[in-house]
Structures are given as structure tokens and as C-alpha cells.
FIKOLZA-1660 file (N, C-alpha, C; in steps of 0.1 Angstrom, whole numbers, plus 5000, padded with zeros to 4 digits):
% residues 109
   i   px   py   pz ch aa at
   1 1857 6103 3028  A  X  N
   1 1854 6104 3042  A  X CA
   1 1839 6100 3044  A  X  C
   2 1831 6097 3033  A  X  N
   2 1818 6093 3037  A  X CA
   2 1821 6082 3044  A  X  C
   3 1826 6069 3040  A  X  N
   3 1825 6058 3048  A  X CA
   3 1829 6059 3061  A  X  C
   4 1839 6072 3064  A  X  N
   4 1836 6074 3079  A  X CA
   4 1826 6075 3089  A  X  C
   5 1822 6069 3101  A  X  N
   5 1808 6072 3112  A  X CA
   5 1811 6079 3123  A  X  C
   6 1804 6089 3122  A  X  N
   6 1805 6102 3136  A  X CA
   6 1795 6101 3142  A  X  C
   7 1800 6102 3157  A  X  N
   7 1790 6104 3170  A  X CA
   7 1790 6114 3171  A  X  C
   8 1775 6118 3172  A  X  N
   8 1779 6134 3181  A  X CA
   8 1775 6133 3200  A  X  C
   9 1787 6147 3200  A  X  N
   9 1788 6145 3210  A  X CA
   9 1790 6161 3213  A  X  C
  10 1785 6169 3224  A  X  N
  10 1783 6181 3230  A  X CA
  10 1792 6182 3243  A  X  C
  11 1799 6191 3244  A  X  N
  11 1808 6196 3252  A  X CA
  11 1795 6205 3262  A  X  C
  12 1795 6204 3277  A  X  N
  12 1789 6212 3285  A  X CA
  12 1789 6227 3281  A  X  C
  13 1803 6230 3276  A  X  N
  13 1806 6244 3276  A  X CA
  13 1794 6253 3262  A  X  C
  14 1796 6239 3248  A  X  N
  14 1783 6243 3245  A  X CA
  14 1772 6248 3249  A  X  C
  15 1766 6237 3250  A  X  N
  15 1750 6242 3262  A  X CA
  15 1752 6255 3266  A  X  C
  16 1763 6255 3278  A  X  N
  16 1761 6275 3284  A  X CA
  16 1760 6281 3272  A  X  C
  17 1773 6281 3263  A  X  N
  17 1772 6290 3254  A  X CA
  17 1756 6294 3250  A  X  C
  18 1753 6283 3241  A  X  N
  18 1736 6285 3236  A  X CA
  18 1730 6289 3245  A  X  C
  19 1729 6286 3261  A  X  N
  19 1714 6291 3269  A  X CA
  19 1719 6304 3269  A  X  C
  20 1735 6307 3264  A  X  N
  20 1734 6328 3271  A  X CA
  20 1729 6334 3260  A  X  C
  21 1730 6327 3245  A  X  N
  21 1725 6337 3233  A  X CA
  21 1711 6335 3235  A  X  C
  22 1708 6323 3236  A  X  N
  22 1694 6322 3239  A  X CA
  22 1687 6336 3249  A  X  C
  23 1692 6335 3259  A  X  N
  23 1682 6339 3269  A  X CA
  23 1684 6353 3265  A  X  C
  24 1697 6358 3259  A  X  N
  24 1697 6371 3251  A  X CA
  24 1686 6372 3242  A  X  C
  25 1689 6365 3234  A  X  N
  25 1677 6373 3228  A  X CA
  25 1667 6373 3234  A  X  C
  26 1661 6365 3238  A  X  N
  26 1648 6360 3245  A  X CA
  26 1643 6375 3256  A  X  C
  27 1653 6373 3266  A  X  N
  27 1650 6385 3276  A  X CA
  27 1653 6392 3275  A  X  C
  28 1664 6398 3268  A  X  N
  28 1668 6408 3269  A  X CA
  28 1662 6414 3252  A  X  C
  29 1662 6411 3240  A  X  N
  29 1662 6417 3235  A  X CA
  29 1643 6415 3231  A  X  C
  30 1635 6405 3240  A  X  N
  30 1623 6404 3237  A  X CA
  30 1615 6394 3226  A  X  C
  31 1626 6388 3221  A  X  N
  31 1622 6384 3205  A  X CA
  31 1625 6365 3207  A  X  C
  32 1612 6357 3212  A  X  N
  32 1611 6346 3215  A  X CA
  32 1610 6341 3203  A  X  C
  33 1606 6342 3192  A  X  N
  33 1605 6340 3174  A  X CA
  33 1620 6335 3175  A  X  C
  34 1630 6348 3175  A  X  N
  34 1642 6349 3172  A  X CA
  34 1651 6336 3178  A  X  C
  35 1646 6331 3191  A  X  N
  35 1653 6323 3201  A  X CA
  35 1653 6312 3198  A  X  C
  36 1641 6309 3191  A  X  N
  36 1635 6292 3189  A  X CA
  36 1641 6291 3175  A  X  C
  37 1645 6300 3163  A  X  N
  37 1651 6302 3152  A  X CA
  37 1664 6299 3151  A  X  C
  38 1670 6303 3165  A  X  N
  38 1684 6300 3168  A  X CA
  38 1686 6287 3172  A  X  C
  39 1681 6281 3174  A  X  N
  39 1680 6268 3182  A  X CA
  39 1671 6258 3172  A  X  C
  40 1667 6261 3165  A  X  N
  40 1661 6253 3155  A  X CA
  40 1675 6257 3141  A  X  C
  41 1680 6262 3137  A  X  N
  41 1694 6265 3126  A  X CA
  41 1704 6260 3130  A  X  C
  42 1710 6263 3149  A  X  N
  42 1721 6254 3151  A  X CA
  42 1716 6241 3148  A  X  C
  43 1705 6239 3156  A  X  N
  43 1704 6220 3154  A  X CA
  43 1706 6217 3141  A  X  C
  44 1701 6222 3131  A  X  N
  44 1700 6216 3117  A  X CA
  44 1715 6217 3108  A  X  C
  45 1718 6227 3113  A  X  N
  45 1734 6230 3110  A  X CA
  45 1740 6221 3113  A  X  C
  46 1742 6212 3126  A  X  N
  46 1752 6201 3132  A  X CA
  46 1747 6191 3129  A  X  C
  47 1734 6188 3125  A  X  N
  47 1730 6174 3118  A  X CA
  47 1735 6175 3104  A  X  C
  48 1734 6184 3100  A  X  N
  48 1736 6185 3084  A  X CA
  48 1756 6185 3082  A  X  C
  49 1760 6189 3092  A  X  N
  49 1777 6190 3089  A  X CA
  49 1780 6174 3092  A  X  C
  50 1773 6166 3099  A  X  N
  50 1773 6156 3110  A  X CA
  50 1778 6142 3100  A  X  C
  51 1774 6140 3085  A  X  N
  51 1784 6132 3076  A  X CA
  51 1791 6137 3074  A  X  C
  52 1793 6145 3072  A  X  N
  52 1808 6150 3067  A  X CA
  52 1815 6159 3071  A  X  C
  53 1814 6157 3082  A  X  N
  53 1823 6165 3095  A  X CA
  53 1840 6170 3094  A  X  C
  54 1846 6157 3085  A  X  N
  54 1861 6161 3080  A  X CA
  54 1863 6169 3064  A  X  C
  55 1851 6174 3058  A  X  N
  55 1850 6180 3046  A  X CA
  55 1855 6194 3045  A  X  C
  56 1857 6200 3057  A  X  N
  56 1858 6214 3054  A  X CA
  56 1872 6217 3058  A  X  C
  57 1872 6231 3058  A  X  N
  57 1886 6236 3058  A  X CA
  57 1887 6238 3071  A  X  C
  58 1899 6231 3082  A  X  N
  58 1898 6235 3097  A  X CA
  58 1901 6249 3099  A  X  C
  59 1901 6254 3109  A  X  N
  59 1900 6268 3115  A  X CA
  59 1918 6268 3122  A  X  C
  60 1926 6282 3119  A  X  N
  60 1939 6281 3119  A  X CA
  60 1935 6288 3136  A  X  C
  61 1944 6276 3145  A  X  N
  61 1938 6287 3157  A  X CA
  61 1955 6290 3161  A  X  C
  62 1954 6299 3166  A  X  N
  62 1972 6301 3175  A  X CA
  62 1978 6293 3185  A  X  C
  63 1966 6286 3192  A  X  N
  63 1970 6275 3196  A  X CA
  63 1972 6264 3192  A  X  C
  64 1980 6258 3200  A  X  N
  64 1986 6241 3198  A  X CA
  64 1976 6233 3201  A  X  C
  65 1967 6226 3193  A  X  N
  65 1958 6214 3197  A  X CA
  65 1957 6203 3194  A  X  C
  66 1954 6194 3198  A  X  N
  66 1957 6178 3195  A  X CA
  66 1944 6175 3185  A  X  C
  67 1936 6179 3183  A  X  N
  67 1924 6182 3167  A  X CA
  67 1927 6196 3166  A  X  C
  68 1925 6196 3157  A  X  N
  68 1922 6206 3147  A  X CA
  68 1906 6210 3150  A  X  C
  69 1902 6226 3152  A  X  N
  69 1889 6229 3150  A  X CA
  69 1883 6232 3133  A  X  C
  70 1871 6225 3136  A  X  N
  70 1864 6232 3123  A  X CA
  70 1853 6243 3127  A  X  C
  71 1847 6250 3119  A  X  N
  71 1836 6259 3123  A  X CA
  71 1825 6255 3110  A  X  C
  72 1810 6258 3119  A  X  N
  72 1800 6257 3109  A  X CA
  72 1790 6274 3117  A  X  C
  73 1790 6279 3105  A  X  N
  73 1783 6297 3108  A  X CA
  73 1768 6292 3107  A  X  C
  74 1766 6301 3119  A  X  N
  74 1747 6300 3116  A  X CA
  74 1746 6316 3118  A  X  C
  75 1742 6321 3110  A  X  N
  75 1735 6335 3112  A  X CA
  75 1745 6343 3115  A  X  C
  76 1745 6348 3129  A  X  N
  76 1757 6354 3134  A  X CA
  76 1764 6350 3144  A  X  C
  77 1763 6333 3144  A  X  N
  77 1768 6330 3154  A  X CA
  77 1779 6313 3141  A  X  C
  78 1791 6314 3153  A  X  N
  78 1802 6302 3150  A  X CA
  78 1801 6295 3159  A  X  C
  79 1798 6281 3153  A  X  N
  79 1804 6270 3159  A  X CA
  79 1815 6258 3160  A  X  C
  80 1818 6259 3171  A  X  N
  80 1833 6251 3170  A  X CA
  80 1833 6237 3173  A  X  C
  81 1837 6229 3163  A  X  N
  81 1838 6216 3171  A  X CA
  81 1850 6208 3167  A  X  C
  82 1854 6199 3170  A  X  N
  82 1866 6187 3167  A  X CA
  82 1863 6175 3165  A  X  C
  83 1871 6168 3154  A  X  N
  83 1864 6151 3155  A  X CA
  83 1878 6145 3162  A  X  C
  84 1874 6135 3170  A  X  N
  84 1885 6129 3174  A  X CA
  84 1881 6110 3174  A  X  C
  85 1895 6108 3168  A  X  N
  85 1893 6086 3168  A  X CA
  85 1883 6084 3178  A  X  C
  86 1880 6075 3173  A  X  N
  86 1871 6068 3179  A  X CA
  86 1871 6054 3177  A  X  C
  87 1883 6044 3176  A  X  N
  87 1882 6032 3168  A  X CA
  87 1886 6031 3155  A  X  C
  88 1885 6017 3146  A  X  N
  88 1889 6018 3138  A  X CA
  88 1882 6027 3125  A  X  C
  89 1869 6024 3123  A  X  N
  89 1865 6033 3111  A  X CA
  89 1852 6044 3120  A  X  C
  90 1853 6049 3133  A  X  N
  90 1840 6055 3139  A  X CA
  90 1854 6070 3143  A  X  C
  91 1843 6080 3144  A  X  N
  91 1849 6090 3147  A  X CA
  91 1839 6099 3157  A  X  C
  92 1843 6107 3167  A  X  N
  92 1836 6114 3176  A  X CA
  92 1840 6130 3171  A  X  C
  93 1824 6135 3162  A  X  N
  93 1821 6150 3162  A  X CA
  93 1818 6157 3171  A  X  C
  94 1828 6163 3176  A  X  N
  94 1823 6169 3193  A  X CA
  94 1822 6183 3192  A  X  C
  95 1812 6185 3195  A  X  N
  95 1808 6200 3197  A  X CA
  95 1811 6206 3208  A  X  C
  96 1822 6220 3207  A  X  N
  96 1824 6225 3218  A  X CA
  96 1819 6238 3218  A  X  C
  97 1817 6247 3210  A  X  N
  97 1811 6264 3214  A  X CA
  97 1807 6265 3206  A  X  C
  98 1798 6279 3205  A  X  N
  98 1789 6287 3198  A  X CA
  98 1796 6301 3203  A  X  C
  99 1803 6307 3193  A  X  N
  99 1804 6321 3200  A  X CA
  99 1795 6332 3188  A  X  C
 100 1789 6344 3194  A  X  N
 100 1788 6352 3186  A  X CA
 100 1799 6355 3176  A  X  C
 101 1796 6362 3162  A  X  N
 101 1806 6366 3155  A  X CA
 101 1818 6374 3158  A  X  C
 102 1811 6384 3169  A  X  N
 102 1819 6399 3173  A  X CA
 102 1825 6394 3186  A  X  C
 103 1824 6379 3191  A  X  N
 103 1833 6379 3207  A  X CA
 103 1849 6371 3195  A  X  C
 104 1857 6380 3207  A  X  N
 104 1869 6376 3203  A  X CA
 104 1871 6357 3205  A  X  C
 105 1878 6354 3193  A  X  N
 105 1879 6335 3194  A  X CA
 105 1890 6332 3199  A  X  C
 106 1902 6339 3195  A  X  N
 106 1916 6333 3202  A  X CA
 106 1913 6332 3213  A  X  C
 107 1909 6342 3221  A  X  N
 107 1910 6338 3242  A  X CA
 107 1898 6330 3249  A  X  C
 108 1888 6327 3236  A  X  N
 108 1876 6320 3238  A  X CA
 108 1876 6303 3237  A  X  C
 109 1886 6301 3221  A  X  N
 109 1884 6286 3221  A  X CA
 109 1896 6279 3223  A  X  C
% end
């Protein structure tokens, strides 16, 4: 699957996700260190899965989906994303959520 090439690509729903842990920690729990740390690990976490995006073991969800999710863990937080065609040898890594560990995923993703 190396010769494979992935775009990334971010789902809106991302974004919210990350600005609510963000701003959690940030305002509510005080700890701006913690915020920029989160946000500096996802990023490097989704560059770093980003060759080899189809390496890991997908995520069994109960729903019916036309991709398959994979997950990459940062700290205490999952993220979900799906590759989908994109042409003949290019593929689209799309990133759709970041949930905390402790929010329930079946009614999430």
C-alpha cells in the first residue's frame, strides 16, 4: 500500500469536534500548555498515519458503511477517519472526528 497516494482531507464535523476539546481544556479546565499539546499530537498523529493510511486494522462499527473506519489514539482522545477512491492509484484520507475516549462511539460515528 505504499505506492498508494492520499489526500487529506477534513470533514467540518472534525474541526467542531477539536475546537470543543480544545476550548475544554483551555477554559474550562485552565491549562493552555495542555491545548496547544493536543493540537500539536493530533496534527502529527494524521501526518504520520497519512502514508499508510490502509495499514491498520479498521474499526468494527454496527453500522453499515460504504468505508470502513480506521482509528488513530492520541492521548485520550480517537480519531476517526475513512479512505475513499480517488482514481486510479490516488486515495482520499478523510478525517471525520476526534471523540474523547469516555464519549460513547456507536451513536457518535
Amino acid at each position: 500500500m505504499a505506492k498508494d497516494r492520499y489526500t487529506l482531507r477534513y470533514l467540518p464535523t472534525f474541526f467542531n469536534d477539536l475546537e470543543g476539546h480544545v476550548m475544554y481544556i483551555s477554559r474550562v479546565l485552565k491549562n493552555d500548555a495542555a491545548a496547544n499539546d493536543l493540537l500539536s499530537n493530533v496534527e502529527n498523529a494524521i501526518l504520520e498515519r497519512l502514508p499508510y493510511a490502509e495499514s491498520f486494522e479498521p474499526y468494527h462499527s454496527r453500522k453499515e458503511r460504504e468505508y470502513p473506519y480506521y482509528r488513530i489514539y492520541v492521548k485520550n482522545y480517537v480519531i476517526y477517519y475513512v479512505v475513499i477512491p480517488d482514481g486510479k492509484s490516488k486515495k482520499i484520507m478523510e478525517v471525520r472526528r476526534i471523540l474523547h475516549g469516555m464519549q460513547h462511539r456507536d451513536k457518535t460515528i
